[in-house]
C-alpha positions as CSV (number, residue, x, y, z in Angstrom):
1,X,0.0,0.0,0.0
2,X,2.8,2.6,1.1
3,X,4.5,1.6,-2.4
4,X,1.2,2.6,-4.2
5,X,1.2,5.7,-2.5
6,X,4.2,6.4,-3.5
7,X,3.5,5.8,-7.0
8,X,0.7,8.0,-7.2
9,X,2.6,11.2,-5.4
10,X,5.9,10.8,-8.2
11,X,3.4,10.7,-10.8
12,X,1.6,14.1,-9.3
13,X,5.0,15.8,-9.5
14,X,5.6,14.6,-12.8
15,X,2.5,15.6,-14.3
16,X,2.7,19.1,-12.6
17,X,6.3,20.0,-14.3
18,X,3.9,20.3,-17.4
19,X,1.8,23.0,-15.7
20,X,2.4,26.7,-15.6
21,X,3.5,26.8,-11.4
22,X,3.3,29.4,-9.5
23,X,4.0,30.3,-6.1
24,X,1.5,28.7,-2.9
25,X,2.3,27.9,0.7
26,X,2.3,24.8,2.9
27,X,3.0,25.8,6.5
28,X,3.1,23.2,8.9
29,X,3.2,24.1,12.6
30,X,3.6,20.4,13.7
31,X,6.2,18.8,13.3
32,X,9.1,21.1,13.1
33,X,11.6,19.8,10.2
34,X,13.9,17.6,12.2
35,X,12.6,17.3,15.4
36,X,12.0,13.6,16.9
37,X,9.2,12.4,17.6
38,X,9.0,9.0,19.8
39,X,8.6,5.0,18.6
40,X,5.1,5.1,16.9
41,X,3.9,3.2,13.6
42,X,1.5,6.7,13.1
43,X,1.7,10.4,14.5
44,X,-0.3,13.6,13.3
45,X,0.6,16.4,11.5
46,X,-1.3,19.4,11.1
47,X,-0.2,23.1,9.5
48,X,-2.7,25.3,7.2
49,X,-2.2,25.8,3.0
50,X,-4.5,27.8,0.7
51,X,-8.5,27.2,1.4
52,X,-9.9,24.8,-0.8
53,X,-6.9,23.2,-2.5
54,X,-5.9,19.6,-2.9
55,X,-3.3,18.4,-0.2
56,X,-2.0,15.3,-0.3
57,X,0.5,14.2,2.8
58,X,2.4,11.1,1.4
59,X,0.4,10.5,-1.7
60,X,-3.0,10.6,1.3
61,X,-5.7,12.9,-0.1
62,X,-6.3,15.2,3.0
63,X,-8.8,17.3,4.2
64,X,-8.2,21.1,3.5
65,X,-10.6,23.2,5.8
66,X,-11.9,26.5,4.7
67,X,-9.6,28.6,6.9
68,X,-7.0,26.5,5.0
69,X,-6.1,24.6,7.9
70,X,-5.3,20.9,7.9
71,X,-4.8,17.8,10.6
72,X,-3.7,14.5,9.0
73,X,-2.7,11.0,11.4
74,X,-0.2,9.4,8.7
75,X,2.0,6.0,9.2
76,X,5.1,5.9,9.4
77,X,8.3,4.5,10.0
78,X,11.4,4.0,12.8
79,X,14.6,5.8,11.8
80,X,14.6,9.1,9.4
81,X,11.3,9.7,8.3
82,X,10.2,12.6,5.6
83,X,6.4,14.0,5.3
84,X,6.2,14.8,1.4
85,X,3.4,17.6,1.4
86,X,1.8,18.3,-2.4
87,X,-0.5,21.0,-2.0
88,X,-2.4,21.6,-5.8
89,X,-4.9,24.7,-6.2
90,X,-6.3,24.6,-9.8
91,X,-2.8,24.8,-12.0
92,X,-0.8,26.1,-9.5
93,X,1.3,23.4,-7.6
94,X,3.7,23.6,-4.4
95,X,5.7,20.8,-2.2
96,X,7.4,20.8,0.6
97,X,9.1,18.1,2.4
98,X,9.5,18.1,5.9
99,X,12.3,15.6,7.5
100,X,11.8,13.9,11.1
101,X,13.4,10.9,13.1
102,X,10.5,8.4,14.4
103,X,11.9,6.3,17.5
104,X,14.7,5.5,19.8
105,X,16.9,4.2,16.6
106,X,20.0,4.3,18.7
107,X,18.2,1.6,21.2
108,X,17.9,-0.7,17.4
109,X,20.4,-3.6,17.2
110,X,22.4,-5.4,14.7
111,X,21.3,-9.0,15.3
112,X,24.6,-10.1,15.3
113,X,26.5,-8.1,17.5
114,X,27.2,-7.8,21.3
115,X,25.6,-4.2,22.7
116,X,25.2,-2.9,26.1
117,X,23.5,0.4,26.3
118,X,26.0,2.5,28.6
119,X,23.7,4.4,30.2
120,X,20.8,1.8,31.0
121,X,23.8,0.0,33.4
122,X,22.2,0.1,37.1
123,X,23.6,1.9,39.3
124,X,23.4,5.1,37.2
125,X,24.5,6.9,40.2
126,X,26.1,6.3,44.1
127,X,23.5,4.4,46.2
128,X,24.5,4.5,50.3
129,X,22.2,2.0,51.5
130,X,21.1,0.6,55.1
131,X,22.4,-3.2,55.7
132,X,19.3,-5.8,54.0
133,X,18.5,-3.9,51.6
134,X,16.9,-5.4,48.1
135,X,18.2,-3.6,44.8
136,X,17.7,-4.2,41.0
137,X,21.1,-4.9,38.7
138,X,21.2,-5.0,35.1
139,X,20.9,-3.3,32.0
140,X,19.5,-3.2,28.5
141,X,21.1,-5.2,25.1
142,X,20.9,-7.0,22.2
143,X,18.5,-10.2,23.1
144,X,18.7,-13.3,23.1
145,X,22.3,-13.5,24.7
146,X,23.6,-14.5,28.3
147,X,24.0,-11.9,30.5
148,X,26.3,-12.0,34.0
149,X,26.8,-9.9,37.0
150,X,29.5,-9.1,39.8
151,X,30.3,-7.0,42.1
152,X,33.7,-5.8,41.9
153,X,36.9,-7.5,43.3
154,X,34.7,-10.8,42.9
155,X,35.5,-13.3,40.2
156,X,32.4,-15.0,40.5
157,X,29.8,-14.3,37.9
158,X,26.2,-14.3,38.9
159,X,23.3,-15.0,36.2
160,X,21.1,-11.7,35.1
161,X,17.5,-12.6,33.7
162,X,16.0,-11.4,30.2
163,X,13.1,-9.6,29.9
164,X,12.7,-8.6,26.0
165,X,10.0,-5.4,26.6
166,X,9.8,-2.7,23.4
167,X,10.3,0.2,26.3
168,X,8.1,1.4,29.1
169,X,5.1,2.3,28.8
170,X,4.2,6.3,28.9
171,X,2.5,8.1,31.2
172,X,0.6,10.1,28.2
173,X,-1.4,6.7,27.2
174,X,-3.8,7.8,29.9
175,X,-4.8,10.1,26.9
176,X,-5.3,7.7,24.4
177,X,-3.7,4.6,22.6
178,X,-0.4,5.1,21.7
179,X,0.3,2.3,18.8
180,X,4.0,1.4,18.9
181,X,5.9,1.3,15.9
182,X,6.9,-2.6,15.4
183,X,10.7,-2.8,15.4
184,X,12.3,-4.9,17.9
185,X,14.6,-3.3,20.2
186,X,17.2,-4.5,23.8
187,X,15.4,-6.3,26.1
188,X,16.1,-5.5,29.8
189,X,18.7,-8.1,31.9
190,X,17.6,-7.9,35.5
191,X,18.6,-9.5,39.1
192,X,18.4,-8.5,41.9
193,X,20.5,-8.6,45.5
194,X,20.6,-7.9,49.0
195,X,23.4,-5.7,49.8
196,X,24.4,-7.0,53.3
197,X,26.1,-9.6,51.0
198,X,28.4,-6.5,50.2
199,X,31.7,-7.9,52.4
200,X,32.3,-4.9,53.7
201,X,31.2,-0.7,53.6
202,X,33.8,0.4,51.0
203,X,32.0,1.1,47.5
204,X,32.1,-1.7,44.8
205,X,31.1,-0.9,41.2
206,X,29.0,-3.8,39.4
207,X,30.4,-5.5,36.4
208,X,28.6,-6.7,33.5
209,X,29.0,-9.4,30.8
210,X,26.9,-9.9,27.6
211,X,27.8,-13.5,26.3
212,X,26.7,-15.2,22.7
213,X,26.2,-18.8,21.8
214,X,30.1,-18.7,20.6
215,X,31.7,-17.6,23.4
216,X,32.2,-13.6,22.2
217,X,31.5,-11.2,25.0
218,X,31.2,-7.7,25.8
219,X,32.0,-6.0,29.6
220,X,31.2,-2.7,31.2
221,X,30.7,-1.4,34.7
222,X,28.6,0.5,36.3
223,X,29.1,4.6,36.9
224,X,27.3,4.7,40.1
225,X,28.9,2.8,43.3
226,X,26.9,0.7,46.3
227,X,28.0,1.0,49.7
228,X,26.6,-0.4,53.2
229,X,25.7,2.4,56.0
230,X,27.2,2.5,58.8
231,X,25.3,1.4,62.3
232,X,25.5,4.9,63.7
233,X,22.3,6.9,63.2
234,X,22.1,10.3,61.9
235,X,19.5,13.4,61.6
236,X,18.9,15.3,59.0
237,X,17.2,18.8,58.8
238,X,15.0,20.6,56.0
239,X,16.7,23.5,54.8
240,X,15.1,26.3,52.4
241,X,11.6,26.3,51.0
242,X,9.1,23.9,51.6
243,X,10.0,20.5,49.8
244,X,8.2,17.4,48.1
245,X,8.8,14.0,49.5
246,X,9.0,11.2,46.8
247,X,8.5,7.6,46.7
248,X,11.8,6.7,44.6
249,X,14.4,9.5,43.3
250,X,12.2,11.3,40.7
251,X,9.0,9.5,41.3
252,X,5.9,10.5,42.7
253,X,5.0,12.7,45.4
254,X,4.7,11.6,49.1
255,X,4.0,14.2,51.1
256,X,3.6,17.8,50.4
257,X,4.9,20.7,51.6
258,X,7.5,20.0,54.1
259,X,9.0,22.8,55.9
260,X,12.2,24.0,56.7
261,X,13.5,22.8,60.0
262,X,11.1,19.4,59.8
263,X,13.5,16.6,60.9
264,X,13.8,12.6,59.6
265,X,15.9,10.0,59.8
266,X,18.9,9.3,57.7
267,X,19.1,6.4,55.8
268,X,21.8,6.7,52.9
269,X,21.2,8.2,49.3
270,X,20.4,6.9,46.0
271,X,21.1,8.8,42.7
272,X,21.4,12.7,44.5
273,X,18.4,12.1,46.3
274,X,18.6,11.7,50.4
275,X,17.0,8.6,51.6
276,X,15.0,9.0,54.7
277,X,13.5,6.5,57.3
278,X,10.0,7.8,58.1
279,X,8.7,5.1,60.1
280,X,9.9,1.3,60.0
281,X,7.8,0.3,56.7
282,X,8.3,3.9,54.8
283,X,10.8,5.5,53.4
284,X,11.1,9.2,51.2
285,X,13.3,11.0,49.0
286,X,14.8,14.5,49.1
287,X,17.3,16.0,46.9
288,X,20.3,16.2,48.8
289,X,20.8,19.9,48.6
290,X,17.6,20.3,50.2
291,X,18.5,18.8,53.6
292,X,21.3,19.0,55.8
293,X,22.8,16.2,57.5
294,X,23.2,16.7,61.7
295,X,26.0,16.1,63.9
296,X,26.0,12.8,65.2
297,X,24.7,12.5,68.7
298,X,21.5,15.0,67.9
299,X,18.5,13.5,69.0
300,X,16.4,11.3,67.2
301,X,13.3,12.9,65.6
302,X,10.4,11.6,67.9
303,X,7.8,13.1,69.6
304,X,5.2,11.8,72.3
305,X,2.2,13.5,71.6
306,X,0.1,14.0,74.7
307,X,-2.8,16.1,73.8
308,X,-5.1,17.7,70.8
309,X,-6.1,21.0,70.8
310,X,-9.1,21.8,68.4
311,X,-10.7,25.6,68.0
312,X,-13.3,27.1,66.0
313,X,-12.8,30.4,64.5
314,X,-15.3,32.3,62.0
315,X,-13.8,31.1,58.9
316,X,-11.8,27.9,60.4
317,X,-11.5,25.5,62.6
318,X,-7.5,24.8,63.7
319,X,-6.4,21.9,64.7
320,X,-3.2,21.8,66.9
321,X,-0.9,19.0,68.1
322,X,1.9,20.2,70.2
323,X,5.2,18.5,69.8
324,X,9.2,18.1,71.0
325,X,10.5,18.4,67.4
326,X,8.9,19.4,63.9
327,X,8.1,16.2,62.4
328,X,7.2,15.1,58.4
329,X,3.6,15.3,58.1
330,X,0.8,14.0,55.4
331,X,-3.0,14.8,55.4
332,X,-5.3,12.4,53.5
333,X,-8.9,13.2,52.9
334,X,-11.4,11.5,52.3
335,X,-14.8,11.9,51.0
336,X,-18.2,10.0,51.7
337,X,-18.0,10.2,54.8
338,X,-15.9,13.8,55.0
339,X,-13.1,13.0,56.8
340,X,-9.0,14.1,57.0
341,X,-6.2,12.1,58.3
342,X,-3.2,13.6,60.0
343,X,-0.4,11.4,60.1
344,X,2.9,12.6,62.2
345,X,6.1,10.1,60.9
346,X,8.2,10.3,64.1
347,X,4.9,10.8,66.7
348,X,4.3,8.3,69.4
349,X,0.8,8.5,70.7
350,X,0.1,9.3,74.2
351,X,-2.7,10.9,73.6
352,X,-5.1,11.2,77.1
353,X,-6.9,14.4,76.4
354,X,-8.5,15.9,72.6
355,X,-10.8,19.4,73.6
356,X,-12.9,20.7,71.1
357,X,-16.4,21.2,71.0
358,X,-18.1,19.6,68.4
359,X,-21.4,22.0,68.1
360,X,-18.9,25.1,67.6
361,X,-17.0,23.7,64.7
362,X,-16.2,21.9,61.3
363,X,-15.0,18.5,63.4
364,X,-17.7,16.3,64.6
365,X,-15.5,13.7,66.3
366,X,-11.6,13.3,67.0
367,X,-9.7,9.8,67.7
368,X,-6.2,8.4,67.4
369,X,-4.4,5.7,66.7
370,X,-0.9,4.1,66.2
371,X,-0.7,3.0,62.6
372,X,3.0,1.6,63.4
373,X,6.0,2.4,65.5
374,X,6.4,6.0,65.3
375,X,3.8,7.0,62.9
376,X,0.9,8.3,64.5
377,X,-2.5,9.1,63.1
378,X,-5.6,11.0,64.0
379,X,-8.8,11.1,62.1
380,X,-11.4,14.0,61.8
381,X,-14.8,13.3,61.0
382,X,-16.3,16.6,59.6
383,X,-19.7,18.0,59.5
384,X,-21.2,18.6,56.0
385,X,-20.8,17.0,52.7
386,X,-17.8,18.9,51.1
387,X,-14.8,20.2,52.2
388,X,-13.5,23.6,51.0
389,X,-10.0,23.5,51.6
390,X,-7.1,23.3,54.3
391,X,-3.4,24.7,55.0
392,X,-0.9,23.3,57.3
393,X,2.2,24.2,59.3
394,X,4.2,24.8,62.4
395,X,4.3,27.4,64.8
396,X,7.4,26.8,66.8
397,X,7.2,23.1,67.3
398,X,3.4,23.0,67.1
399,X,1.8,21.5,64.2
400,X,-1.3,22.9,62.9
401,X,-4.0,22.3,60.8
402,X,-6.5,24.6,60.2
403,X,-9.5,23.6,58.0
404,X,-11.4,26.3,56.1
405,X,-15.0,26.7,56.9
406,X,-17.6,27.0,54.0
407,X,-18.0,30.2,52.5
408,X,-21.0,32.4,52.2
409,X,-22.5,32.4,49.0
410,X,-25.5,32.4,46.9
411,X,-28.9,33.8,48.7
412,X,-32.7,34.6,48.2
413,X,-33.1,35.8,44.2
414,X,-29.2,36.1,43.8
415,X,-26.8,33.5,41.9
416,X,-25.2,30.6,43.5
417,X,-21.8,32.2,43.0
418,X,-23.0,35.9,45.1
419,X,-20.3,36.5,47.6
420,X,-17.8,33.7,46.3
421,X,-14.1,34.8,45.4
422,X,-13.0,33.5,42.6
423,X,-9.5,33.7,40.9
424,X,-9.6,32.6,37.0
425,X,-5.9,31.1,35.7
426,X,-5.4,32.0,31.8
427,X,-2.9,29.3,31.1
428,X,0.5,30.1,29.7
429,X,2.6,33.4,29.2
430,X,5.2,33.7,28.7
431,X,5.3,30.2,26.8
432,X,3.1,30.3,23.8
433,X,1.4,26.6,25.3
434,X,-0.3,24.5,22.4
435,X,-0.6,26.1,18.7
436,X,-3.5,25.5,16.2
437,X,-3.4,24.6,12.8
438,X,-3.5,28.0,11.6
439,X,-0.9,29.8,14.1
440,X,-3.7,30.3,16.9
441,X,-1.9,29.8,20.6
442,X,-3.1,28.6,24.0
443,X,-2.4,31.6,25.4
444,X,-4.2,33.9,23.4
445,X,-7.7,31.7,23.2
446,X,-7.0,30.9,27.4
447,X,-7.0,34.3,28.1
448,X,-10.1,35.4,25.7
449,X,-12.1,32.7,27.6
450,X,-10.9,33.7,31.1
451,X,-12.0,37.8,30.7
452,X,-15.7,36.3,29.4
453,X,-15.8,34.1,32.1
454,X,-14.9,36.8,35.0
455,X,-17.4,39.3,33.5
456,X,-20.1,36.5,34.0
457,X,-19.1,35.9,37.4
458,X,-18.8,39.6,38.1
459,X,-22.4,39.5,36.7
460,X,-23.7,37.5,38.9
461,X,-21.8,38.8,42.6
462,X,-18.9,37.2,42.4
463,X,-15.6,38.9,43.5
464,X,-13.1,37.7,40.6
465,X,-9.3,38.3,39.9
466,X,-7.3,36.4,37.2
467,X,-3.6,35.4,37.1
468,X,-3.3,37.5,34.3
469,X,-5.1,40.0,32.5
470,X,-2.9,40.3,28.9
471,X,0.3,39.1,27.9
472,X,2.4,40.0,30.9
473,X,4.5,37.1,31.5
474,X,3.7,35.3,35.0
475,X,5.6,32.4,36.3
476,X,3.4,29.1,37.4
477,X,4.5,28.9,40.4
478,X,3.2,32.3,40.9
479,X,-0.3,31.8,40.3
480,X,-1.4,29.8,42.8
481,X,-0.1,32.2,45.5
482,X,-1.7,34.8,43.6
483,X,-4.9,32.7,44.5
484,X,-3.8,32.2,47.9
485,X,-3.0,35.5,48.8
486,X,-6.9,36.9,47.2
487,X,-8.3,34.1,49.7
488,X,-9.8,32.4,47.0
489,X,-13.0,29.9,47.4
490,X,-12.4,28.5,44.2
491,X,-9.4,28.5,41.1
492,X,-10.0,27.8,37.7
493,X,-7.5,27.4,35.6
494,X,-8.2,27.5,32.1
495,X,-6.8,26.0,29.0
496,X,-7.1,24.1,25.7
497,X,-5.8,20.8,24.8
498,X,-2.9,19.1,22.5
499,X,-2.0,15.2,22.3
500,X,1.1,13.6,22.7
501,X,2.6,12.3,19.3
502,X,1.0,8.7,18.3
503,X,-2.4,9.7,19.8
504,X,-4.9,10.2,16.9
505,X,-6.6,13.1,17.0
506,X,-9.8,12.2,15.2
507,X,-10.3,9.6,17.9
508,X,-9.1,10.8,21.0
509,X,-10.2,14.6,21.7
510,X,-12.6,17.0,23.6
511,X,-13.4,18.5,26.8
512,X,-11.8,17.6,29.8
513,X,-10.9,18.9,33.7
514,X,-8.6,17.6,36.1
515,X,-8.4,17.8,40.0
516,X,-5.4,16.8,42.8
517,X,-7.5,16.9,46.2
518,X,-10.3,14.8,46.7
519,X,-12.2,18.1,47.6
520,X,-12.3,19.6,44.1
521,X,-13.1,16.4,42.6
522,X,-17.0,16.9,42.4
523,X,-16.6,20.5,41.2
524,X,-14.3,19.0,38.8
525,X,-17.5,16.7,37.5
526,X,-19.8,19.7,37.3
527,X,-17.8,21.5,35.1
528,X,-16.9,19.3,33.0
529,X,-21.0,17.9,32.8
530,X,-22.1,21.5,31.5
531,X,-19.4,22.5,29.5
532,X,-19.5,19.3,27.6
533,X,-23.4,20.0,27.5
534,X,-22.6,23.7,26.1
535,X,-20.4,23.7,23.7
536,X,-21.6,19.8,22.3
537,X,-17.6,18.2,22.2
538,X,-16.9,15.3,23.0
539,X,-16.4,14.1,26.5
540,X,-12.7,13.2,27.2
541,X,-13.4,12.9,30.9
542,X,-12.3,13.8,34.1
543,X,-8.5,13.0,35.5
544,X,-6.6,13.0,38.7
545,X,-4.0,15.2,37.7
546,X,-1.0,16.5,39.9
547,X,-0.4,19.8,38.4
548,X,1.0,23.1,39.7
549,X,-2.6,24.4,39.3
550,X,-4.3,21.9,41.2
551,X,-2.1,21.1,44.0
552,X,-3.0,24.1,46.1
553,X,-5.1,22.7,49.0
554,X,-6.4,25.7,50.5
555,X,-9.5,26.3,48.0
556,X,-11.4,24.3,45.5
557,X,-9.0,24.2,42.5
558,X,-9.2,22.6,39.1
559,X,-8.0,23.6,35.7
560,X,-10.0,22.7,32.3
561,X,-9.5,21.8,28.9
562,X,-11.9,23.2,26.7
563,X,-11.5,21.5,23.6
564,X,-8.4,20.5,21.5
565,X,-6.2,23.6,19.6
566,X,-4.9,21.5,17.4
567,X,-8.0,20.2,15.9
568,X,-9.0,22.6,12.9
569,X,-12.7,22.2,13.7
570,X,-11.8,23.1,16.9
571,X,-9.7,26.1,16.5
572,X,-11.8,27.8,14.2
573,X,-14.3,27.4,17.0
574,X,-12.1,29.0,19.7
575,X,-11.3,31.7,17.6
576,X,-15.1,33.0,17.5
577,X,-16.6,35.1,20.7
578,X,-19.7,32.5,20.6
579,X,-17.7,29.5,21.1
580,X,-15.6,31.3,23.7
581,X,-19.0,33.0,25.6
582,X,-20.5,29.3,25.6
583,X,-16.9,28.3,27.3
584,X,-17.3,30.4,29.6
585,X,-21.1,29.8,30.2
586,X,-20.2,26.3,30.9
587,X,-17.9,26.7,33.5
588,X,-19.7,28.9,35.1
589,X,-23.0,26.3,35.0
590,X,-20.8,23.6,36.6
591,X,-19.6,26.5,38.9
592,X,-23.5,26.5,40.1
593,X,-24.5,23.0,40.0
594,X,-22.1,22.5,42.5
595,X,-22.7,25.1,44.9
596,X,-26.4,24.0,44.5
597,X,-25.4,20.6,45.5
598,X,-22.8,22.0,48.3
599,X,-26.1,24.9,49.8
600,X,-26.1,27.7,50.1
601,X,-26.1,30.0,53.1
């Protein structure tokens, strides 16, 4: 079929060197002449040409609209890759080709040769780990072969197991089927072992052999080193701004937030990242220059906690647990029953006395418990169906929660929305953020949305800021304290949609909104119910989504995709004030349905 295709687009360039040409365009915005793209057997490209003409994209007839954009989802192969554009509008002709690489081709093998990928070798980087510990070896090459491990200064090699996987799978598949392109590439040799085998603390390297059926081999060792800690226990201390706990070096998020001057348990360091021993079955990451390590002999990071002090206020109910040291901290919520778990990492519960009065405030009953040895835990059954936010902290050694009280909103005759304060995010700026077929960007459509949106909410009572107001550049980072510092109920972020390459557009696209915190999930749902409703897209559903823009926990936040830039349909759409007024109507109905569902006051 791709050898017909071919046929048929020589012959269209023969037949136009008989024709009078003059000059047309083809401007493609995606993809940029090339770039690389990863391992996919088809990707999109989209750009605009003259309105009405013929364009055919690798001998494919392809739909021209009448703004003269285009969107094509084409095959294609591994390696270099060239989209051969023909764009024919009556006698006048033009072409462009456009050259990318498709796929990982340095990860492709000769069949018959011996190939370690350097930098797949594990350890990539130092590891000081406590005695016991279980760690993966290996690394990636050519399959089929026999693959050894040892640690260095041993002679004995140790068998590695093969694995034969195309590569990981990507996050963006959540988005839509990502078809891989077919070629075969290393397979992943993997063992595993537990480092009190180590002989002693000194760092050993791990050597590794790549054996075929002959006898011919090929050995490298690993950059990064493992070494045993030491017995003697150390402190460390958070230093700077507030930091993010992760699971693994680089990997997801464990606890939010954490202060400087919160103290853990030292336990080694893998790959920059400081290893710390939270409670006996948890451990976290830091990046090293975010901690400081303690002189030996400081005391360990454990606290009794012998009572609970809960207060109402007008706007909040605080929750404070006084203790010896500042400790790491996570809050859970829940919803269905409302609830929120505070768990203390380093707390021992000793816990004889909890005051609050339950008829005064948010909490409706307060208990403890020991989840393990130093890890405490104490649950907060709340009154109402919805929670509207929280913030955390320490004053002095005193951790505090304080849980926001529902706003006063809506009344007799008025909108849902009277009294709320609202901030409205205008994704992007500086950064241009997805482009349309026809040169339109995100942040020139987000922010057209956002000022129609505010005057509806103005309209109606409600006290609105955005992040932005033109093209001022503001930093993402920025914006949530810009919502934080306005005291904002709720934060909408707004912005419109692109795919990662291999998706297919004409498939996989339309509305969609995202939350973090359980609490914004059902405002999350309303919104994205009526503006699906409004502006008749495609529902592309609703996602748990840790972004910048929804991680703030002290309001309702959630950020929305309208519909999908890249789509010519679509952008044309954007670009008119109905589309963009029925945007802005829709949020603002989901904005209402929930408060409806949350009552008013």
């Amino acid at each position: 079929m791709r050898f017909i295709k071919g046929i048929i687009f020589t012959l269209s360039i023969i037949l136009i060197c008989f024709q009078s040409a003059k000059a047309g365009y083809i401007n493609v915005i995606y993809p940029k002449p090339n770039s690389s793209i990863p391992a996919v057997d088809s990707t999109f490209i989209f750009g605009n040409t003259i309105p009405h003409s013929q364009l055919y994209i690798n001998g494919i007839l392809t739909p021209v609209y009448k703004n003269g954009a285009f969107l094509a989802f084409i095959d294609v192969e591994t390696g270099d890759f060239t989209f051969e554009l023909l764009d024919i509008d009556g006698s006048d002709t033009t072409t462009l080709m456009l050259p990318i690489k498709i796929g990982w081709t340095r990860e492709k093998f000769n069949s018959d040769s011996l190939y370690i990928k350097s930098n797949s070798i594990l350890p990539t980087a130092d590891a000081l780990l406590p005695p016991n510990e279980i760690i993966e070896l290996g690394f990636r090459g050519t399959p089929n072969r026999y693959a050894y491990y040892r640690l260095e200064g041993s002679s004995i090699w140790l068998p590695l197991y093969e694995s034969k996987q195309i590569k990981e799978e990507s996050s963006e598949e959540v988005f839509g089927d990502i078809p891989k392109e077919k070629t075969t590439f290393l397979s992943t040799y993997r063992n595993y072992i537990q480092i009190s085998n180590i002989a002693d603390s000194t760092q050993k390297s791990i050597e590794y052999k790549l054996v075929d059926t002959i006898g011919d081999s090929v050995v490298m060792k690993s950059n990064g080193k493992i070494s045993i800690l030491k017995n003697n226990i150390r402190v460390v201390e958070f230093t700077g701004r507030a930091e993010i706990v992760r699971t693994k070096p680089y990997a997801g998020y464990l606890l939010l937030y954490q202060q400087p001057g919160i103290r853990a348990i030292y336990d080694g360091y893998e790959d920059n990242f400081v290893r710390l021993r939270l409670s006996p079955s948890i451990t976290g990451f830091v990046p090293e220059d975010s901690v400081s390590i303690l002189p030996e002999g400081t005391p360990l990071p454990i606290s009794k906690i012998r009572f609970i002090k809960i207060e109402s206020f007008s706007k909040e109910t605080v929750i404070n647990i006084p203790l010896s040291c500042k400790l790491p901290f996570r809050i859970e919520q829940e919803v269905n029953p409302s609830r929120i778990n505070i768990l203390i990492y380093g707390g021992i519960g000793d816990t004889d006395w909890i005051k609050y009065i339950p008829d005064r405030g948010i909490v409706k009953v307060a208990y403890w418990s020991q989840v393990e040895d130093n890890l405490f835990k104490l649950t907060l059954e709340l009154k109402g169906k919805y929670q509207w936010g929280y913030s955390t902290g320490y004053n002095e050694n005193t951790f505090y929660l304080k849980i926001k009280k529902k706003p006063k909103y809506g009344g007799l005759l008025k909108s849902p929305v009277n009294g709320l304060r609202i901030v409205i995010d205008p994704g992007h700026c500086p950064d241009a953020g997805a482009v349309g077929p026809t040169g339109l960007t995100e942040r020139e459509v987000n922010l057209w949305i956002a000022h129609k949106l505010r005057k509806l909410l103005e309209s109606k009572g409600a006290k609105v800021i955005q992040t932005r107001y033109g093209y001022e550049p503001v930093a993402i980072y920025d914006r949530p304290k810009i919502a934080k510092n306005f005291g904002a109920d709720i934060l909408i972020s707004i912005h419109n949609n692109a795919l990662p390459d291999g998706v297919n557009p004409f498939t996989d696209n339309g509305v969609s909104t995202y939350y973090y915190h359980p609490q914004s999930k059902a405002l999350a749902e309303d919104i994205q119910k009526c503006l699906t409703e409004e502006i008749k897209l495609p529902d592309f559903g609703v996602y748990y989504g840790n972004l910048a823009l929804t991680r703030p926990s002290e309001m309702l936040s959630v950020l929305v995709e309208c519909a999908f830039i890249m789509i010519p349909e679509q952008e044309s759409q954007l670009k008119t004030r109905e589309f963009q007024n029925k945007c802005a109507k829709g949020i603002y109905e989901g904005i209402c349905d929930f408060l409806k569902e949350a009552g008013g006051n």
